[in-house]
N, C-alpha and C positions, 0 to 999 in steps of 0.2 A: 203765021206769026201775028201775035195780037201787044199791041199798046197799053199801055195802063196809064190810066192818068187822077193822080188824085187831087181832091180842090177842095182846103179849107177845114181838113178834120180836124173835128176835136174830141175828145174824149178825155173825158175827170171820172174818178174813181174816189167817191168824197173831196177831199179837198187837195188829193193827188192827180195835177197834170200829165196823161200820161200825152195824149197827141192835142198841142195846141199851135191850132191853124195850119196843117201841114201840107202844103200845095210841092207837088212829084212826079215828073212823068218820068214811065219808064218806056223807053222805046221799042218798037217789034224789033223782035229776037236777040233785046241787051241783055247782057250779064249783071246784073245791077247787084252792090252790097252794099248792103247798110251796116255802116261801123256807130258803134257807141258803146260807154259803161255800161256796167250793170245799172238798171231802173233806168235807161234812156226815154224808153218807150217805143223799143223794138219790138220784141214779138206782139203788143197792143197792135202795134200800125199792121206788122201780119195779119193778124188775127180781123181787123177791120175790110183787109184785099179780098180774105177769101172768104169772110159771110158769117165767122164765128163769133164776132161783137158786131156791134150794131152801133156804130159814131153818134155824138151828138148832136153836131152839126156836121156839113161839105156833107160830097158825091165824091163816088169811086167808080171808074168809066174804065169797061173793057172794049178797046175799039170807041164804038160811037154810043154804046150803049151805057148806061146808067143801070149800075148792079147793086147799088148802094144799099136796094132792103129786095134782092132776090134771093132768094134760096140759095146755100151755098152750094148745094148738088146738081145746082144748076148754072151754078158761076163757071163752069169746065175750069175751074184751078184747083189744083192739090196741095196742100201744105203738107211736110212733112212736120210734126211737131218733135219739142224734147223728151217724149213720152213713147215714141215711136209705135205705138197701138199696133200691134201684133195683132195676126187671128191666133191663140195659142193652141187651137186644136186643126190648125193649118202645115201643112209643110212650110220649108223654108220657099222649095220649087211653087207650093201652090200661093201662099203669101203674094208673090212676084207676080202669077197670073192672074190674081183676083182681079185687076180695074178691067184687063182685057175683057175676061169669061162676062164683067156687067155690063161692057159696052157692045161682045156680042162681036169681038174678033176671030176670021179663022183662027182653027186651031193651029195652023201649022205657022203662021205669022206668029200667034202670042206663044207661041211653045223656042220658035227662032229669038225673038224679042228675049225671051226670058233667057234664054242661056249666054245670050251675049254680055246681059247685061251682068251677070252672075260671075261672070267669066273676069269683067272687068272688076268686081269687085272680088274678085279671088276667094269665092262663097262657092264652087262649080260643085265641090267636093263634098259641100253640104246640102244639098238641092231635097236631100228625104231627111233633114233631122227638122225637130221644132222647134220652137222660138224659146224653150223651159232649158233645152240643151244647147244651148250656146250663150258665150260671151256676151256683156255689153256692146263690147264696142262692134262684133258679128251681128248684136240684134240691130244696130243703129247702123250697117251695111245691106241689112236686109229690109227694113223700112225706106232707107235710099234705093235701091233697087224698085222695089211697087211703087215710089212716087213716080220715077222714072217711066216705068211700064206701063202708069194708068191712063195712059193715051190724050192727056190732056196739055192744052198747049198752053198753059201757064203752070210755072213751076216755082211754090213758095220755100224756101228750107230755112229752117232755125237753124242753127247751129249745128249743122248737120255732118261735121267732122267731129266733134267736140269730143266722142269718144274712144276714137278712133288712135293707137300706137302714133309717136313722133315719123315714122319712118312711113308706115301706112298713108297715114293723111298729108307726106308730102305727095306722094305717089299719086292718091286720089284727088288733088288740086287740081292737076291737069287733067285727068282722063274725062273728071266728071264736067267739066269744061266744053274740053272736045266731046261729049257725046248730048251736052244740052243742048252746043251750035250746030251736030249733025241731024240732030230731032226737030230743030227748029222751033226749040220751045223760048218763050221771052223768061227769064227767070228774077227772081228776088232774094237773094243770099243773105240769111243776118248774121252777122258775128261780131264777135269782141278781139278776136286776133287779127291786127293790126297787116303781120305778113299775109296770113292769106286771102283778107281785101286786096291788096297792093299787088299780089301775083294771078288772083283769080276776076280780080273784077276789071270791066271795060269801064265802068265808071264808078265812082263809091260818092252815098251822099253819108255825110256825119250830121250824127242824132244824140240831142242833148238837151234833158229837159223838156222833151216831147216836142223841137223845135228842129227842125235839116237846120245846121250851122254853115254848109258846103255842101254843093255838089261838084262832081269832075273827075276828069281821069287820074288813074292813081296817082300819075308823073304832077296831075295839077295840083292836086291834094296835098301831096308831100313839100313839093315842092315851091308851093307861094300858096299857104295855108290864111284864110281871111280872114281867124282869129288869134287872138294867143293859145286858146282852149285847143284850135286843131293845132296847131305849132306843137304844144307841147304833149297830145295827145297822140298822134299819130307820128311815130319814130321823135321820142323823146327831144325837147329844146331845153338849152341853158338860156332862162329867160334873166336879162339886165336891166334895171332901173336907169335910166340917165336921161339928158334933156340935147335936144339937139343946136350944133353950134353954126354948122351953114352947111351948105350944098356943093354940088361941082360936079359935072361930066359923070350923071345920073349916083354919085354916091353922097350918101351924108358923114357929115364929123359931128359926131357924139362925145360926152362927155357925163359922166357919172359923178354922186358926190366928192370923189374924192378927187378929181379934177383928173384922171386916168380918162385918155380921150381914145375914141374907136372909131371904123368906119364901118356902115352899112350899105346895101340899096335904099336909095331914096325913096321913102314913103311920101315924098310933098307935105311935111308936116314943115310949118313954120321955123325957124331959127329962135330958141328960147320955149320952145312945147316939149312939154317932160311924156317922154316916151318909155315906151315898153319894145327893150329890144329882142329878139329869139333868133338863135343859132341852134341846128341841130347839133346831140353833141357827135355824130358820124362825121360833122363838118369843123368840131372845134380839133384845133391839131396842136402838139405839144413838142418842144426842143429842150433840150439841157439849155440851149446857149441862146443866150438874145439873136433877135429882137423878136417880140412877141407885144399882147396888148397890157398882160398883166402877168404879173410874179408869182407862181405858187410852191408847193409844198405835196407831194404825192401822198396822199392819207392811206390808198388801198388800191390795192390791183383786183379783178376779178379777170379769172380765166374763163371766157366762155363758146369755148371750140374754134369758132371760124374768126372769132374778135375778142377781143379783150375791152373793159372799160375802165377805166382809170379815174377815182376822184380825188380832185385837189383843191387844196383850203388856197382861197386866195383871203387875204387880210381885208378885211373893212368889205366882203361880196359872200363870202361863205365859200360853198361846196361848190365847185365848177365841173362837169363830168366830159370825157374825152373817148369815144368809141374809136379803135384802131385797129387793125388789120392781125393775128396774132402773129405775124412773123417780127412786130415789136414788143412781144412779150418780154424781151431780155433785155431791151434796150433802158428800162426804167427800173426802178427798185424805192420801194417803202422808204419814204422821207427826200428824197433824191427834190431839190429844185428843178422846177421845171418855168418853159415860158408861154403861154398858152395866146394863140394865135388863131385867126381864120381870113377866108375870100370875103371880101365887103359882099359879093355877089351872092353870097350863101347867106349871109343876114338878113332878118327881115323886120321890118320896123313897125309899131303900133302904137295907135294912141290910147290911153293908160282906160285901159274899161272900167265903165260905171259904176258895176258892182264890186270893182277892186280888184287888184289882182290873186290875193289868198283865191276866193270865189271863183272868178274865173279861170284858173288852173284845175282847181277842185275835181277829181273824178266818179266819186263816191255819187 
């Protein structure tokens, strides 16, 4: 299992940031995802690990070595890209044993290897057709499978569900998981789905602006997020304007312009410092009957299988959003008053960012 350690890339694309000063280590044999928007400067920072751009400043270290301008065929890492580069006059079967046949494994290992892998991806059945006669989401099963097979102990993947049925790519969350930690490969997962960082990765860093804003376990991430931007990026927050009133046995009392006062965890911001407060809305919760922190009005229900989300106009704050379990899908109805409520422990408090708050929620 090999380390990766990056220090200090940057890379501009005219007078587009896409990696500025990005220092990263990924540990031998972690699970690492990188979450971000589109135009974060994800697949660039790929693209710099495994030798396909060239940074224009920092070093990229496999282990103790300095790979920063090696050849990337001689990096031993594979990316899988979003282009999935088929051999198209290859089988599906022979596709999957191509890194072995280069690197010059028995046949009877890469022929083992290959059906396992085939197997897990539920491809078994296709093993002689080519890459003209199958699916999308089958060709980006079968590029997963030869990154997997090509014998190398780092493993990069773009987006490597992305095309993949809702039901399939829960399926392959895990297996593909379990069989990088049984290869003992250290991997780099990118994605923009929020769930499958959170369920697939041992640690996720967020990338924004061509900048890690967080690293940490998913639990860390979600859950005591460092900026507004992860708060409200990763599992949606209802972010509040107000300024803080005092402290007490680690919570604060808040109060917003309308002199409607809240409490959070104490962020140690001063009494009289105008804060940014985030609640996620899986955390804001809602009753017919007082008491709650504010008064609304139900605008809309959305039904969304395992949860419902509900938004309601509070007077003088706007839209306030409340994720709930759907077995209270009946409990609420269209215009119905409600009283919108949470744990001071599930709040999280911030000081009002430089760039503003519009900017700083901004995902585009």
């Amino acid at each position: 299992m090999i380390k990766i350690r990056l220090e200090g890339l940057k890379k501009s694309f005219g007078s587009d940031m896409a990696a500025d000063g990005i220092d990263l280590t990924v540990e031998s044999g972690e699970y690492l995802c990188i979450l971000g928007p589109t135009g974060s400067g994800k697949t660039t920072l790929m693209r710099m690990v495994c030798g396909l751009t060239e940074p224009d400043e920092g070093r990229v270290f496999f282990g103790d070595e300095d790979v920063t301008h090696l050849d990337t065929a001689k990096r031993g890492a594979t990316m899988l890209s979003q282009t999935y580069a088929l051999f198209p006059n290859m089988s599906v079967r022979d596709n999957v044993l191509f890194g072995s046949w280069i690197k010059g494994w028995p046949e009877d290992d890469s022929k083992r290897l290959a059906r396992n892998i085939l197997t897990m991806m539920h491809m078994e059945t296709r093993s002689k057709a080519y890459p003209n006669e199958l699916s999308g989401g089958q060709q980006q099963r079968i590029a997963l499978a030869r990154a997997l097979a090509s014998g190398s102990k780092i493993l990069l993947l773009d987006e490597p569900l992305r095309a993949l049925d809702a039901r399939l790519r829960l399926e392959l969350r895990k297996d593909l998981k379990n069989m990088v930690k049984a290869m003992g490969l250290t991997a780099i997962h990118v994605t923009h789905d929020q769930e499958e960082a959170l369920e697939m990765a041992d640690r996720i860093a967020v990338l924004r602006e061509g900048k890690i804003i967080q690293v940490g376990t998913p639990k860390e991430v979600f859950e005591d997020p460092k900026t507004p931007f992860v708060a409200n990026f990763l599992g949606r927050s209802n972010l509040i304007q107000c300024r803080v009133v005092g402290s007490e046995n680690g919570k604060v009392l808040l109060e917003n312009d309308k002199g409607v006062r809240m409490e959070a965890r104490d962020g140690g911001q001063a009494p009289g410092t105008n804060v940014l407060m985030a609640v996620k809305v899986g955390n804001t919760k809602l009753t017919i009957k007082p008491p709650g922190y504010f008064e609304g009005r139900v605008e809309k229900i959305l039904y969304e299988g395992a949860t419902i989300t509900l938004e309601v106009m509070v007077r003088g704050l706007g839209l306030v959003y409340s994720k709930l379990p759907n077995r209270k899908f009946d409990d609420f109805r269209e215009g119905n008053r409600v009283f919108v409520n949470w744990s001071p422990d599930k709040a999280k408090v911030f000081d009002i960012p430089e760039g503003g708050i519009e900017h700083e929620v901004r995902v585009d």
